[in-house]
Every structure is written in structure tokens, then in C-alpha cells.
PyMOL commands that place a pseudoatom at each C-alpha (Angstrom):
pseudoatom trace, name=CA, resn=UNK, resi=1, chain=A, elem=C, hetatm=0, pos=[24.004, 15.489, 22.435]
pseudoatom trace, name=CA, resn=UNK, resi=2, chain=A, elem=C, hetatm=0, pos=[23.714, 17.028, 25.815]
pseudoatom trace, name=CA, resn=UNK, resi=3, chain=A, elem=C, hetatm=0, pos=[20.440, 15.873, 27.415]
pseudoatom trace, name=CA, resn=UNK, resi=4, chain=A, elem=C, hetatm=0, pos=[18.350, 17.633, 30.037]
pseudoatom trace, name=CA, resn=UNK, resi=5, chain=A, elem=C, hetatm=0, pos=[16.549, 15.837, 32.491]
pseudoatom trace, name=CA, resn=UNK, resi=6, chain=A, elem=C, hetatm=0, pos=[13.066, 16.343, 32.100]
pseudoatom trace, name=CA, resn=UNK, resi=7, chain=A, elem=C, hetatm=0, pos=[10.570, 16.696, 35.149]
pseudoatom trace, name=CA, resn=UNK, resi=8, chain=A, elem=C, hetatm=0, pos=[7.338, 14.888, 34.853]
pseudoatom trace, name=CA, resn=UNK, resi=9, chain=A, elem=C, hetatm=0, pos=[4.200, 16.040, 36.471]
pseudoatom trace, name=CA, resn=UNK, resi=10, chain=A, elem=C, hetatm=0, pos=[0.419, 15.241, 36.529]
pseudoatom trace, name=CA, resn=UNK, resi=11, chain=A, elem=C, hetatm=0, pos=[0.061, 16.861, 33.332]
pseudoatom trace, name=CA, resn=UNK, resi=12, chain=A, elem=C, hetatm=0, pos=[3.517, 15.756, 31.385]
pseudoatom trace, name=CA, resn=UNK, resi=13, chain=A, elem=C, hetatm=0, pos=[1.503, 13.011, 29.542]
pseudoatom trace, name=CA, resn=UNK, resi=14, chain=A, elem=C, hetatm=0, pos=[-0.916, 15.570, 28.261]
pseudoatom trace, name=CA, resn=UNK, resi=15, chain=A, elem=C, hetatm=0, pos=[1.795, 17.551, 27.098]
pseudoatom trace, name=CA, resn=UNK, resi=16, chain=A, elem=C, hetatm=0, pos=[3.111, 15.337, 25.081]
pseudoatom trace, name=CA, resn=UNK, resi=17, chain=A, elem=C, hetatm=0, pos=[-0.148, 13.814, 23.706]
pseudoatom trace, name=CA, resn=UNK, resi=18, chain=A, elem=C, hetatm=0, pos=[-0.872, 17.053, 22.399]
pseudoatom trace, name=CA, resn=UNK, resi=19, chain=A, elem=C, hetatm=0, pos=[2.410, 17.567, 21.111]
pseudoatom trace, name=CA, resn=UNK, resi=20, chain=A, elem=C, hetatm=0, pos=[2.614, 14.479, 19.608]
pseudoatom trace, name=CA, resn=UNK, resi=21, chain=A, elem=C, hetatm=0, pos=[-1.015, 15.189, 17.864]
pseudoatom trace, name=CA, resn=UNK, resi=22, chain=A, elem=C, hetatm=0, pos=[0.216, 19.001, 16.801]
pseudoatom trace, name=CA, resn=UNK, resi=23, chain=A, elem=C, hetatm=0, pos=[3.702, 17.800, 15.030]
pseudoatom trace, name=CA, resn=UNK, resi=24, chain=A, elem=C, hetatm=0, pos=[1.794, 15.187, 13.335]
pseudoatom trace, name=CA, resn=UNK, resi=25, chain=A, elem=C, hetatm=0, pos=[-0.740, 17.630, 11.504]
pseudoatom trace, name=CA, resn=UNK, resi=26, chain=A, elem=C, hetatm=0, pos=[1.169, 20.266, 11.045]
pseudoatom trace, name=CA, resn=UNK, resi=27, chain=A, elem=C, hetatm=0, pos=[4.898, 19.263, 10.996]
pseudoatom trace, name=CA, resn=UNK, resi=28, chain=A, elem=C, hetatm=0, pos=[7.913, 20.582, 12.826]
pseudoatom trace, name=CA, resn=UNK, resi=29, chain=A, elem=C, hetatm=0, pos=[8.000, 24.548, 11.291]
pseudoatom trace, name=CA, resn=UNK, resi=30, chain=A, elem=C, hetatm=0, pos=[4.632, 25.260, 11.698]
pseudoatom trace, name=CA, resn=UNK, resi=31, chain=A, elem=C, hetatm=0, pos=[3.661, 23.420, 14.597]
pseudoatom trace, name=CA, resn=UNK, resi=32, chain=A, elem=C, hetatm=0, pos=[3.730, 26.443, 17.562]
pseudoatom trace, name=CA, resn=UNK, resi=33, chain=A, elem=C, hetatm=0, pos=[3.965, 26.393, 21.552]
pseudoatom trace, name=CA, resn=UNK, resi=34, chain=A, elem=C, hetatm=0, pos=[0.290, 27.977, 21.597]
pseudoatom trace, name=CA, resn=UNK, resi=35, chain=A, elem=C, hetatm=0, pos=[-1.224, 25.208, 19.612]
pseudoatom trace, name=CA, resn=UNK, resi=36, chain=A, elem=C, hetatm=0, pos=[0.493, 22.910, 21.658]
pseudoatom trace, name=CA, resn=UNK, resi=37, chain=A, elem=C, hetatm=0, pos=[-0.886, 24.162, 24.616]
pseudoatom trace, name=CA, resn=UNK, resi=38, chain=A, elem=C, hetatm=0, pos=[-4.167, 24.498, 23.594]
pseudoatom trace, name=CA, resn=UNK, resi=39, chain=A, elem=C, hetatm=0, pos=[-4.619, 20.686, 22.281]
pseudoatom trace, name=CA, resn=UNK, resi=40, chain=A, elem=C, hetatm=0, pos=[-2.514, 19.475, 25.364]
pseudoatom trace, name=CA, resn=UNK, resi=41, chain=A, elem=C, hetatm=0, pos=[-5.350, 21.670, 27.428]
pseudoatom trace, name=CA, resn=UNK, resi=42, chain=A, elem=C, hetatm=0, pos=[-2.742, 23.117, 29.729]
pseudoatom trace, name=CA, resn=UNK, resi=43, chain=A, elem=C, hetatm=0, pos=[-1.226, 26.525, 29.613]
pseudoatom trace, name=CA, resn=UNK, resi=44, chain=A, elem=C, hetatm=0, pos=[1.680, 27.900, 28.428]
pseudoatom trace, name=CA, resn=UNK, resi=45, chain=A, elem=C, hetatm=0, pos=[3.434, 27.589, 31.705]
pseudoatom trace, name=CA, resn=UNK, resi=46, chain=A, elem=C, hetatm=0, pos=[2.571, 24.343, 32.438]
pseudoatom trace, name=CA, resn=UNK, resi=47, chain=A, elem=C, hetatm=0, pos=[4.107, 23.649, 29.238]
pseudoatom trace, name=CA, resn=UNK, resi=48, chain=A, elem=C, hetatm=0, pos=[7.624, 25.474, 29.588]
pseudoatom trace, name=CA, resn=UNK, resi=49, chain=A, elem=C, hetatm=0, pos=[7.702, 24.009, 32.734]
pseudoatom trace, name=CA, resn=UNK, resi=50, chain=A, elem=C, hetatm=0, pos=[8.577, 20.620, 31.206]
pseudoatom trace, name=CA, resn=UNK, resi=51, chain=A, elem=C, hetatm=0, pos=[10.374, 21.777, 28.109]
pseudoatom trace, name=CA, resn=UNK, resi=52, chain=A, elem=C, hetatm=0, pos=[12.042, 25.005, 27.992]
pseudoatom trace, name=CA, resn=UNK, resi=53, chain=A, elem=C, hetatm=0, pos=[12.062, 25.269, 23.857]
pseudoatom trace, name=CA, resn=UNK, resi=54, chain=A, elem=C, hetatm=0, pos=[9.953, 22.680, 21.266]
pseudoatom trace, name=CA, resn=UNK, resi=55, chain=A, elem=C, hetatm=0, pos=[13.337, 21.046, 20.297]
pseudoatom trace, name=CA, resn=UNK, resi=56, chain=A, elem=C, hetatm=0, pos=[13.508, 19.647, 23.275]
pseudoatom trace, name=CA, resn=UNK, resi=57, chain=A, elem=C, hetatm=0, pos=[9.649, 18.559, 23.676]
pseudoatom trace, name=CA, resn=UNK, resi=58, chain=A, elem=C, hetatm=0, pos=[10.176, 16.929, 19.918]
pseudoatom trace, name=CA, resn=UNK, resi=59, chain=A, elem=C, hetatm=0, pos=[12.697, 14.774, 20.613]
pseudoatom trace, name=CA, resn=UNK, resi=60, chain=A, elem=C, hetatm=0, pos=[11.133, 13.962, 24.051]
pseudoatom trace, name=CA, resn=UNK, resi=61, chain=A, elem=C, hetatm=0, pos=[7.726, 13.310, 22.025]
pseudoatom trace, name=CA, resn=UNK, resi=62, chain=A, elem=C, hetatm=0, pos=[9.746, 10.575, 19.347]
pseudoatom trace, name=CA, resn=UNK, resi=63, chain=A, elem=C, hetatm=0, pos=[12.151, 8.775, 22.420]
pseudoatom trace, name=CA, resn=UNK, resi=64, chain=A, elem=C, hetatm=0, pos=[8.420, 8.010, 24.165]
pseudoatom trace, name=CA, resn=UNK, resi=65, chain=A, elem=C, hetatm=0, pos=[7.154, 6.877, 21.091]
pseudoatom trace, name=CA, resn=UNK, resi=66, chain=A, elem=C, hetatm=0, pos=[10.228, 4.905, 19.682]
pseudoatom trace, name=CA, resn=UNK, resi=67, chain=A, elem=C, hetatm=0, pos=[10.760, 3.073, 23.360]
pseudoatom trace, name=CA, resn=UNK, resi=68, chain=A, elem=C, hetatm=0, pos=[7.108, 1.916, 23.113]
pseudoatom trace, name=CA, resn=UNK, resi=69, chain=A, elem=C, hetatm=0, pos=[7.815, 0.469, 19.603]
pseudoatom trace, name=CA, resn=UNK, resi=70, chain=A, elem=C, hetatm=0, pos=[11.231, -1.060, 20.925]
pseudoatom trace, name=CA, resn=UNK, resi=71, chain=A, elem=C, hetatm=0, pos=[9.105, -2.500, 24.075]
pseudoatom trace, name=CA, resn=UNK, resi=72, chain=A, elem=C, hetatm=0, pos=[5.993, -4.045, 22.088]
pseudoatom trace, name=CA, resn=UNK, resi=73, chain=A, elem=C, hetatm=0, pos=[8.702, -5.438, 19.630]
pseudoatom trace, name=CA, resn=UNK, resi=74, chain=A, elem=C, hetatm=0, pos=[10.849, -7.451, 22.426]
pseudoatom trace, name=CA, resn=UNK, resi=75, chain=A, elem=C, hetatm=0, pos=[7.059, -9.363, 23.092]
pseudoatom trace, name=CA, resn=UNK, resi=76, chain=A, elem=C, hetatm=0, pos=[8.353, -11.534, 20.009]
pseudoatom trace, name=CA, resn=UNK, resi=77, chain=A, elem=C, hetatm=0, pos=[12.171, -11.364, 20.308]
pseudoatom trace, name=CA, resn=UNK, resi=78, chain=A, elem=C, hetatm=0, pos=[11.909, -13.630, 23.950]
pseudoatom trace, name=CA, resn=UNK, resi=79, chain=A, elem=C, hetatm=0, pos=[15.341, -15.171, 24.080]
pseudoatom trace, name=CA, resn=UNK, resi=80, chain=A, elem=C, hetatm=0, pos=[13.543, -18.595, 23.509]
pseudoatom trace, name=CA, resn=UNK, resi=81, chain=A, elem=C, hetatm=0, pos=[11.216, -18.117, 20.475]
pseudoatom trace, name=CA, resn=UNK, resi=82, chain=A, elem=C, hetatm=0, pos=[12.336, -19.195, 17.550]
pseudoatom trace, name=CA, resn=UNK, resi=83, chain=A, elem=C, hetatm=0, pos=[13.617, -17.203, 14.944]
pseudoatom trace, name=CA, resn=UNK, resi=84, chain=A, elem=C, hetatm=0, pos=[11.077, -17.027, 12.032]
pseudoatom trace, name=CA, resn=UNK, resi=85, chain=A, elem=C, hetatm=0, pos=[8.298, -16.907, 14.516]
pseudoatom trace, name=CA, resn=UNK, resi=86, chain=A, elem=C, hetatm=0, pos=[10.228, -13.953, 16.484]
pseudoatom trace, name=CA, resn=UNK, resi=87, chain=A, elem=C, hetatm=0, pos=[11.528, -11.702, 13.509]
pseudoatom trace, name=CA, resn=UNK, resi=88, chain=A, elem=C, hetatm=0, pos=[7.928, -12.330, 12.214]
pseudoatom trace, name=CA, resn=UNK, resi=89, chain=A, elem=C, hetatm=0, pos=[6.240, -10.548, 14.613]
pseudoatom trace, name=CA, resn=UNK, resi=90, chain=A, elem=C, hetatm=0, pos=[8.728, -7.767, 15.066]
pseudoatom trace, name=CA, resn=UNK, resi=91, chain=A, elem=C, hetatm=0, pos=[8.897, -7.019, 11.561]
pseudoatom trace, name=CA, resn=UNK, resi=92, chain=A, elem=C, hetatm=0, pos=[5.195, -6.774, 11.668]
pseudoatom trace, name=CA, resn=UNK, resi=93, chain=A, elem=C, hetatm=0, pos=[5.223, -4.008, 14.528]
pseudoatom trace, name=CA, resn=UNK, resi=94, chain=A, elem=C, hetatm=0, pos=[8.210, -1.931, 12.478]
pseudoatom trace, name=CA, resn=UNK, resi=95, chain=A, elem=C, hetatm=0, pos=[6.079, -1.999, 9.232]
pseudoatom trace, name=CA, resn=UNK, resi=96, chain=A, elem=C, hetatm=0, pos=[3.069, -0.595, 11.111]
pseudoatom trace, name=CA, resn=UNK, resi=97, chain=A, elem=C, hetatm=0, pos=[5.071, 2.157, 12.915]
pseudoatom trace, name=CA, resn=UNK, resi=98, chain=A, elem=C, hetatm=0, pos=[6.126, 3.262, 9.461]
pseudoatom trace, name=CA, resn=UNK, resi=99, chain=A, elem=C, hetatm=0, pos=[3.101, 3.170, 7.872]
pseudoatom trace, name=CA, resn=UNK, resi=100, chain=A, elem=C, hetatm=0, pos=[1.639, 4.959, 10.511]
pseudoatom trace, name=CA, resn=UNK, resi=101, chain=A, elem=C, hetatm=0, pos=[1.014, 8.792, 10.344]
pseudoatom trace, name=CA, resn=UNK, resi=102, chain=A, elem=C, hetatm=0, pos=[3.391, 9.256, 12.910]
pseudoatom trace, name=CA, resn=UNK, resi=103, chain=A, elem=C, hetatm=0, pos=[6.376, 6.968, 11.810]
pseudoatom trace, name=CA, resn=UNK, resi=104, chain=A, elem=C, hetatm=0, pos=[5.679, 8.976, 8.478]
pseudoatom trace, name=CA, resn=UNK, resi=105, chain=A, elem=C, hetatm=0, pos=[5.335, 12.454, 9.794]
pseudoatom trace, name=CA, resn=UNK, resi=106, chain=A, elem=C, hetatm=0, pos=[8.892, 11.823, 12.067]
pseudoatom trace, name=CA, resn=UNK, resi=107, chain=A, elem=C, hetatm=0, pos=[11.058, 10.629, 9.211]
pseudoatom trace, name=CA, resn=UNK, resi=108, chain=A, elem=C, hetatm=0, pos=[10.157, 13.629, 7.121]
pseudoatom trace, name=CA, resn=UNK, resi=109, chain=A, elem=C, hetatm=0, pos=[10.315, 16.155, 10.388]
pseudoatom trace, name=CA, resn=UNK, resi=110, chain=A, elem=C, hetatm=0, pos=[14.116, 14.528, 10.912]
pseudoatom trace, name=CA, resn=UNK, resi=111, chain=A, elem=C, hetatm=0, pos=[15.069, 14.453, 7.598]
pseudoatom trace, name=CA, resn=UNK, resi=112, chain=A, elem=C, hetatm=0, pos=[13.681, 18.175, 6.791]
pseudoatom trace, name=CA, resn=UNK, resi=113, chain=A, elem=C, hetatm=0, pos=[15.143, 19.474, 10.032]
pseudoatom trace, name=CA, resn=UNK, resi=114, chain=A, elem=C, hetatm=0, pos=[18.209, 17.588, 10.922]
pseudoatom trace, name=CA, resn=UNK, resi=115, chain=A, elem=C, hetatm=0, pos=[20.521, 20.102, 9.045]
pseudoatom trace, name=CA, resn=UNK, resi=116, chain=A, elem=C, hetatm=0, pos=[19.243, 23.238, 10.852]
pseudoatom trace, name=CA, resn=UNK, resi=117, chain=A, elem=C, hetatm=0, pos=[19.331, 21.028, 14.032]
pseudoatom trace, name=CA, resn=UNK, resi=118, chain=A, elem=C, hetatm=0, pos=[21.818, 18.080, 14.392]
pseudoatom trace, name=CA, resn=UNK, resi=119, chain=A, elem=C, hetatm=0, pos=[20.351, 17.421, 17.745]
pseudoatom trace, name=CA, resn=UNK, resi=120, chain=A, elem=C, hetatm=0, pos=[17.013, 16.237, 16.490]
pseudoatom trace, name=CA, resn=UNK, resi=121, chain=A, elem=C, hetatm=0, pos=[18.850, 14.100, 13.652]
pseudoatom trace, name=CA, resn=UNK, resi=122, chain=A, elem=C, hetatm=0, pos=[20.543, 12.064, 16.414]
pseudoatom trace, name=CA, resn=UNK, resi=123, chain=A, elem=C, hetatm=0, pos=[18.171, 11.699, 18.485]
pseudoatom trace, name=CA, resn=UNK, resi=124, chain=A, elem=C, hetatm=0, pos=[16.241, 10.267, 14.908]
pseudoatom trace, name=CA, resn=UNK, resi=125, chain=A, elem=C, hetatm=0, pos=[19.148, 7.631, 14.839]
pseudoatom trace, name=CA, resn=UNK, resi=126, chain=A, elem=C, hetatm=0, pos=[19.965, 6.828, 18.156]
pseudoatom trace, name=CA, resn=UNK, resi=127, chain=A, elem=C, hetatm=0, pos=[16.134, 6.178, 18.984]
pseudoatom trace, name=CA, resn=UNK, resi=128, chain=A, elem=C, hetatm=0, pos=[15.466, 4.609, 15.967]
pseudoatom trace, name=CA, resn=UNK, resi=129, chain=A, elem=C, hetatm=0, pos=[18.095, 2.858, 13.838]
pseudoatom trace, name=CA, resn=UNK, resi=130, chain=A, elem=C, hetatm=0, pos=[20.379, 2.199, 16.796]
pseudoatom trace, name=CA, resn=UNK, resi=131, chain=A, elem=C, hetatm=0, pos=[17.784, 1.511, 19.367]
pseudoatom trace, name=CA, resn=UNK, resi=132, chain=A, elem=C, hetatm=0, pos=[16.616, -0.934, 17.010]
pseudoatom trace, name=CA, resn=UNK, resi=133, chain=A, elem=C, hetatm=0, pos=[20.125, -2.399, 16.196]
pseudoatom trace, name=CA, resn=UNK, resi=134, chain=A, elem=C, hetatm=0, pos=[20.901, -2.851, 19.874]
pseudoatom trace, name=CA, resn=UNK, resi=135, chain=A, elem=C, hetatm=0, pos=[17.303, -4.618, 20.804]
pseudoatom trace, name=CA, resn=UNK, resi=136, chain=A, elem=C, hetatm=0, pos=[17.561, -7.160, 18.066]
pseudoatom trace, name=CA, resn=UNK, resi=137, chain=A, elem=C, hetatm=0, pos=[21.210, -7.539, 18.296]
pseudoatom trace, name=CA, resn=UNK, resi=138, chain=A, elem=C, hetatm=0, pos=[20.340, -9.046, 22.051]
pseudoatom trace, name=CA, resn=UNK, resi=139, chain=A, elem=C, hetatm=0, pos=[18.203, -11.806, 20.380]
pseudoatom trace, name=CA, resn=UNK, resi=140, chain=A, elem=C, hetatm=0, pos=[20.276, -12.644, 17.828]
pseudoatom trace, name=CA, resn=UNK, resi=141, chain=A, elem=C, hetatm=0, pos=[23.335, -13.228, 20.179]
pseudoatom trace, name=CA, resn=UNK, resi=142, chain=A, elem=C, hetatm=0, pos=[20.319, -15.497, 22.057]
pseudoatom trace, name=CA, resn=UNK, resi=143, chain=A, elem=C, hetatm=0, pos=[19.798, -17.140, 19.191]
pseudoatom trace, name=CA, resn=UNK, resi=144, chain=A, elem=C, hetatm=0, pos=[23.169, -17.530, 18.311]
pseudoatom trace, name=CA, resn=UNK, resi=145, chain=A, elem=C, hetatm=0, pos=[24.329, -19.309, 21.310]
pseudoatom trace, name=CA, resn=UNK, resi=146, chain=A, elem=C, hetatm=0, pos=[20.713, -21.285, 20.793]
pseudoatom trace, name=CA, resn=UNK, resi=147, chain=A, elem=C, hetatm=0, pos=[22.598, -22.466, 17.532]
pseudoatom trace, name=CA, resn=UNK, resi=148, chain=A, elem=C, hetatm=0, pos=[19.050, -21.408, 15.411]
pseudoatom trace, name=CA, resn=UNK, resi=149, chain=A, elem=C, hetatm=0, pos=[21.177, -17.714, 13.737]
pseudoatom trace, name=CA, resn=UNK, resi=150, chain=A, elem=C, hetatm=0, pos=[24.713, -18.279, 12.247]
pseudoatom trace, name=CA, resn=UNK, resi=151, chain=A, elem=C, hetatm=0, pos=[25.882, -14.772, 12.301]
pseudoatom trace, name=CA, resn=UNK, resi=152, chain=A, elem=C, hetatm=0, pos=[29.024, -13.044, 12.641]
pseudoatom trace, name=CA, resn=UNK, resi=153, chain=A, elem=C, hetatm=0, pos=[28.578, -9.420, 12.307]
pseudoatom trace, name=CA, resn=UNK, resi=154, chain=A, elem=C, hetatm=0, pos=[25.479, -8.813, 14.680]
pseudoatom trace, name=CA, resn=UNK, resi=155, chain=A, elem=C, hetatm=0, pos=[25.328, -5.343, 13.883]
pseudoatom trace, name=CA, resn=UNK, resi=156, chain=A, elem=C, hetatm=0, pos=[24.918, -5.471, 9.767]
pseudoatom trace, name=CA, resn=UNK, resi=157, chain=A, elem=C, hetatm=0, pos=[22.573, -8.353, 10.483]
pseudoatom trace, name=CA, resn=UNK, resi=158, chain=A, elem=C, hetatm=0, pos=[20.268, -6.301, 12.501]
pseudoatom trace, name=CA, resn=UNK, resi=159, chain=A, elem=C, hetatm=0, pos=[20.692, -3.345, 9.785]
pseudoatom trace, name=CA, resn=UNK, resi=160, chain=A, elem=C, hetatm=0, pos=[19.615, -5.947, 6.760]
pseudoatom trace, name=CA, resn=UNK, resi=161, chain=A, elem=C, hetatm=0, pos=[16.915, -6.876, 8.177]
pseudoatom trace, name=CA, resn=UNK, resi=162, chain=A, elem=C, hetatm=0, pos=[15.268, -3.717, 9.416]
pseudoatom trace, name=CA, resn=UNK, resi=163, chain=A, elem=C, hetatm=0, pos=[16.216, -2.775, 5.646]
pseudoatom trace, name=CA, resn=UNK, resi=164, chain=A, elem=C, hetatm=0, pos=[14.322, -5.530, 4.355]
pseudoatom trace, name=CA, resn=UNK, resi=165, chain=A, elem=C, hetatm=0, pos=[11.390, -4.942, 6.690]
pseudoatom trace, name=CA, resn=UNK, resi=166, chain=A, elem=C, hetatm=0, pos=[11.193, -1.240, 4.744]
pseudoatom trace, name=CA, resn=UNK, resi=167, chain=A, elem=C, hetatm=0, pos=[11.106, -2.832, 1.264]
pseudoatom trace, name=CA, resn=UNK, resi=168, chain=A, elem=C, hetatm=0, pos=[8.413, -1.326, -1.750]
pseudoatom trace, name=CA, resn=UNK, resi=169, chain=A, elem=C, hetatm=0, pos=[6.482, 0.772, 1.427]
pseudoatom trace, name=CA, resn=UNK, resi=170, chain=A, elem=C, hetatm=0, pos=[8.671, 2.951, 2.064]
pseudoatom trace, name=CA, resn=UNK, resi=171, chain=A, elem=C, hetatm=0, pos=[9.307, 4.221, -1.124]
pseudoatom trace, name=CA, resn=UNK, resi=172, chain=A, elem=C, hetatm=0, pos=[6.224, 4.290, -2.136]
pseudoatom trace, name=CA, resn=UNK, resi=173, chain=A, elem=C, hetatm=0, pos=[4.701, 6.189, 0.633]
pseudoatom trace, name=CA, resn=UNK, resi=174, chain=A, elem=C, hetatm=0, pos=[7.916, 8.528, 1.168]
pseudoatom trace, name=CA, resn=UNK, resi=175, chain=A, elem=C, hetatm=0, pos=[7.179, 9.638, -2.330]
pseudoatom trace, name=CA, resn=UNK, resi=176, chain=A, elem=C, hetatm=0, pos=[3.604, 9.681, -1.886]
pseudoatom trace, name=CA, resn=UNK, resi=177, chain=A, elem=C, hetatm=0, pos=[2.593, 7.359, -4.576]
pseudoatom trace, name=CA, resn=UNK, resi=178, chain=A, elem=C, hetatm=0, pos=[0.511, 5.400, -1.817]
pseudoatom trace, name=CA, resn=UNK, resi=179, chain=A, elem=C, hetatm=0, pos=[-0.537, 5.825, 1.502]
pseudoatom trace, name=CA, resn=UNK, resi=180, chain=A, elem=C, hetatm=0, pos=[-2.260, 3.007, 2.886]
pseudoatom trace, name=CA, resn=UNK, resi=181, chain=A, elem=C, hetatm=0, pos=[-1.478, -0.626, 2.465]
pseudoatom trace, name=CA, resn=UNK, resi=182, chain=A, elem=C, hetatm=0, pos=[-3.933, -4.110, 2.540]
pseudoatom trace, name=CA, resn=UNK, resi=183, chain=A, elem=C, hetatm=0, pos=[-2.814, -5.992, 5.068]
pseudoatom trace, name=CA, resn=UNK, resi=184, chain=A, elem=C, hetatm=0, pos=[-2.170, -8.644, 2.280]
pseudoatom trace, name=CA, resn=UNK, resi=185, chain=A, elem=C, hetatm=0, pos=[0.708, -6.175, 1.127]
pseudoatom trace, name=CA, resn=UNK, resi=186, chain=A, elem=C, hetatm=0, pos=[2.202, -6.005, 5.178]
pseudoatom trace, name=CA, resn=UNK, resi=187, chain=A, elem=C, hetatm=0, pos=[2.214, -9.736, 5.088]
pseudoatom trace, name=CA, resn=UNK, resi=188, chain=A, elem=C, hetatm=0, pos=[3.716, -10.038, 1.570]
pseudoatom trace, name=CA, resn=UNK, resi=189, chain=A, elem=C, hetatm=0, pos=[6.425, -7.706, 3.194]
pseudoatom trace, name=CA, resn=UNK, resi=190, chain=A, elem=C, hetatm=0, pos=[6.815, -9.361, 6.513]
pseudoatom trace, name=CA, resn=UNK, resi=191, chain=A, elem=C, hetatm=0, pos=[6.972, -12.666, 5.456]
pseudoatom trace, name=CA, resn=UNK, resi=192, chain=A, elem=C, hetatm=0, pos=[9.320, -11.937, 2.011]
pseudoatom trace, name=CA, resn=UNK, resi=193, chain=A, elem=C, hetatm=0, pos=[11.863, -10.223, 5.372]
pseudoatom trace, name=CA, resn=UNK, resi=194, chain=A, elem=C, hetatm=0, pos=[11.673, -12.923, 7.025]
pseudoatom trace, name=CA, resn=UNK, resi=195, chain=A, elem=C, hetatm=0, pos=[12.511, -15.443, 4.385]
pseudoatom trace, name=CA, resn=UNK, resi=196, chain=A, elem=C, hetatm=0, pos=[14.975, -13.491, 2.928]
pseudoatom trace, name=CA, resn=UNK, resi=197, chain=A, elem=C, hetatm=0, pos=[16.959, -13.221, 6.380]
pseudoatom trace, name=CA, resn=UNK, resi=198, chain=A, elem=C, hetatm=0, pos=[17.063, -16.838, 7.562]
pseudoatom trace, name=CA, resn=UNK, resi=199, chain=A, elem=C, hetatm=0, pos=[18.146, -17.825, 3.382]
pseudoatom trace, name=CA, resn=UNK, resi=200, chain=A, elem=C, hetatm=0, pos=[21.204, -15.819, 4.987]
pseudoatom trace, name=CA, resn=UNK, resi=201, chain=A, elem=C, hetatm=0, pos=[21.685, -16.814, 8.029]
pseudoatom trace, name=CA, resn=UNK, resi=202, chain=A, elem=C, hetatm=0, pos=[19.169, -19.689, 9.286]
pseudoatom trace, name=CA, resn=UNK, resi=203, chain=A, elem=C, hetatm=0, pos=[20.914, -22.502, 10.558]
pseudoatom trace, name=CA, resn=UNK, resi=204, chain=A, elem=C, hetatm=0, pos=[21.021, -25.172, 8.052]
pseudoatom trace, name=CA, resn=UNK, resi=205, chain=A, elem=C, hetatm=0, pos=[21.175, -28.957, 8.678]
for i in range(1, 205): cmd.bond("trace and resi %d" % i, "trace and resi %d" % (i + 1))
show_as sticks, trace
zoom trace
């Protein structure tokens, strides 16, 4: 995908707050560049003058919002903390992005539009799923040369366990049998991840 550098300006943040707040109400389709403006409280040229199309401010929106998941989830994966105490935590942050109106309002924006527009499935997966991959792959190799992890394909290990991390919730709420989970449930989740994963590859005596 061919990406456009974006200029910031005073009001760029407000532009995309209100975006952010307009896609997650109303969805990708029906979500407009006049609404947008009006929440953002800017006009429609201060808008355009950012992003030329809402493609463009949509994908910008999810990278802002998927970079500040990746960030707050390295706080646990420091190269030094051990593993249970590290995937813990980050597996904690990814369930509450999902369960969040806007990790739920994304996925079913991407997965509704990707087919009319490629552009905003990849930037879906390289954002999300790969960011991810690459983020906890670093750890892991930490880990790894720590001795803690025995793993030999980095990548599928990193898949696994975001795949674990999305077990019962996300079916559930995709299908909209339920919408809001106890935090008993996000533990029961977290912890069942976390267990699962180092049965697999926790380093045994």
C-alpha cells in the first residue's frame, strides 16, 4: 500500500478524535466528512487539509490507535520480566482493546470493507496482527536467549498466543451474544492464555 505522508497541525489531534468518535457510532458507510467535522469542531478545510478522502483518515485513525496498544503492551514485555508475569499483562491490554467499542467497531469496519478496499484490510493486518507478531516476537527472542521460552518458530508462537488471548470473547461478542464481560471472565481468559502458552513452550527443568 502506497502511503501518504500526513501533515500534522494544531488541530490534527482533534481531527482524529472526532473521527475516531464518528466511525465508532456510526461505522465506516455511514460515517460522513460533515459529521466528522462537526464533532472534530473544525471545518471542512481544516479537515481535507490533513486527509484528502476518509480512507485515508480511517486508516490514519486505527495506526494511532493500534501503536498506542502496541506501546502500553511493551510496559510488560521489558526484555527482563519474566515470562508469565510479561505475557500476563499484555494479554490483559489485547483483551481490553477487543472488548472495547473501538477494537469491536474496527474489526467489523475491516472485515465489512476490506473487499471494496484492500487498502484498509492491510492496513487492519499490518497494524494489528503483524504489528503485534513483530512486538512480541522481540521478547520472545529476549526470552529465548534468557533461556525462560524454548521456541523455534517465533512467528506461530506469537500468532498462538494472540489466538489464545481471543478465546470464548470474541465469538461471543462478534456474534453479539454478549457484550460486556466481568472482569472475573478477562482474568479466566488471561490467565487460561497464559498457562496454556508456557505448557508449550515454558522452559522446563
Amino acid at each position: 500500500m502506497t502511503t501518504q505522508t500526513i501533515r500534522q497541525g494544531r488541530k490534527f489531534t482533534q481531527v482524529l478524535d472526532g473521527a475516531r468518535q464518528v466511525f465508532i457510532e456510526m461505522g465506516y458507510e455511514r460515517a460522513n466528512v460533515d459529521e466528522i467535522a462537526r464533532v472534530a469542531g473544525v471545518s471542512k478545510a481544516t479537515l481535507y487539509s490533513y486527509f484528502p478522502d476518509k480512507r485515508q483518515l480511517f486508516i490514519e485513525v486505527y495506526q494511532t490507535e493500534l501503536l498506542n496498544l502496541a506501546d502500553a503492551a511493551m510496559e510488560f514485555l521489558a526484555p527482563d520480566a519474566p515470562p508469565q508475569q510479561a505475557l500476563h499483562g499484555a494479554a490483559l491490554r489485547l483483551i481490553d482493546y477487543m472488548i472495547s467499542d473501538f477494537g469491536i467497531a474496527m474489526f467489523r469496519i475491516c472485515v465489512a470493507e476490506a473487499p471494496r478496499f484492500p487498502e484498509i484490510g492491510q492496513a487492519f493486518y499490518e497494524n494489528g496482527p503483524e504489528l503485534g507478531r513483530v512486538r512480541l516476537g522481540a521478547y520472545f527472542r529476549q526470552a529465548i536467549a534468557r533461556g525462560t521460552l524454548v521456541i523455534e518458530d517465533i512467528d506461530l508462537a506469537a500468532d498462538q498466543f494472540f489466538q489464545l488471548c481471543q478465546t470464548t470473547i470474541c465469538d461471543r461478542m462478534l456474534c453479539g451474544v454478549q457484550t460486556r464481560f466481568p472482569p472475573e471472565d478477562i482474568a479466566r481468559i488471561a490467565d487460561g492464555a497464559v498457562a496454556m502458552f508456557m505448557a508449550r513452550y515454558g522452559r522446563t527443568a
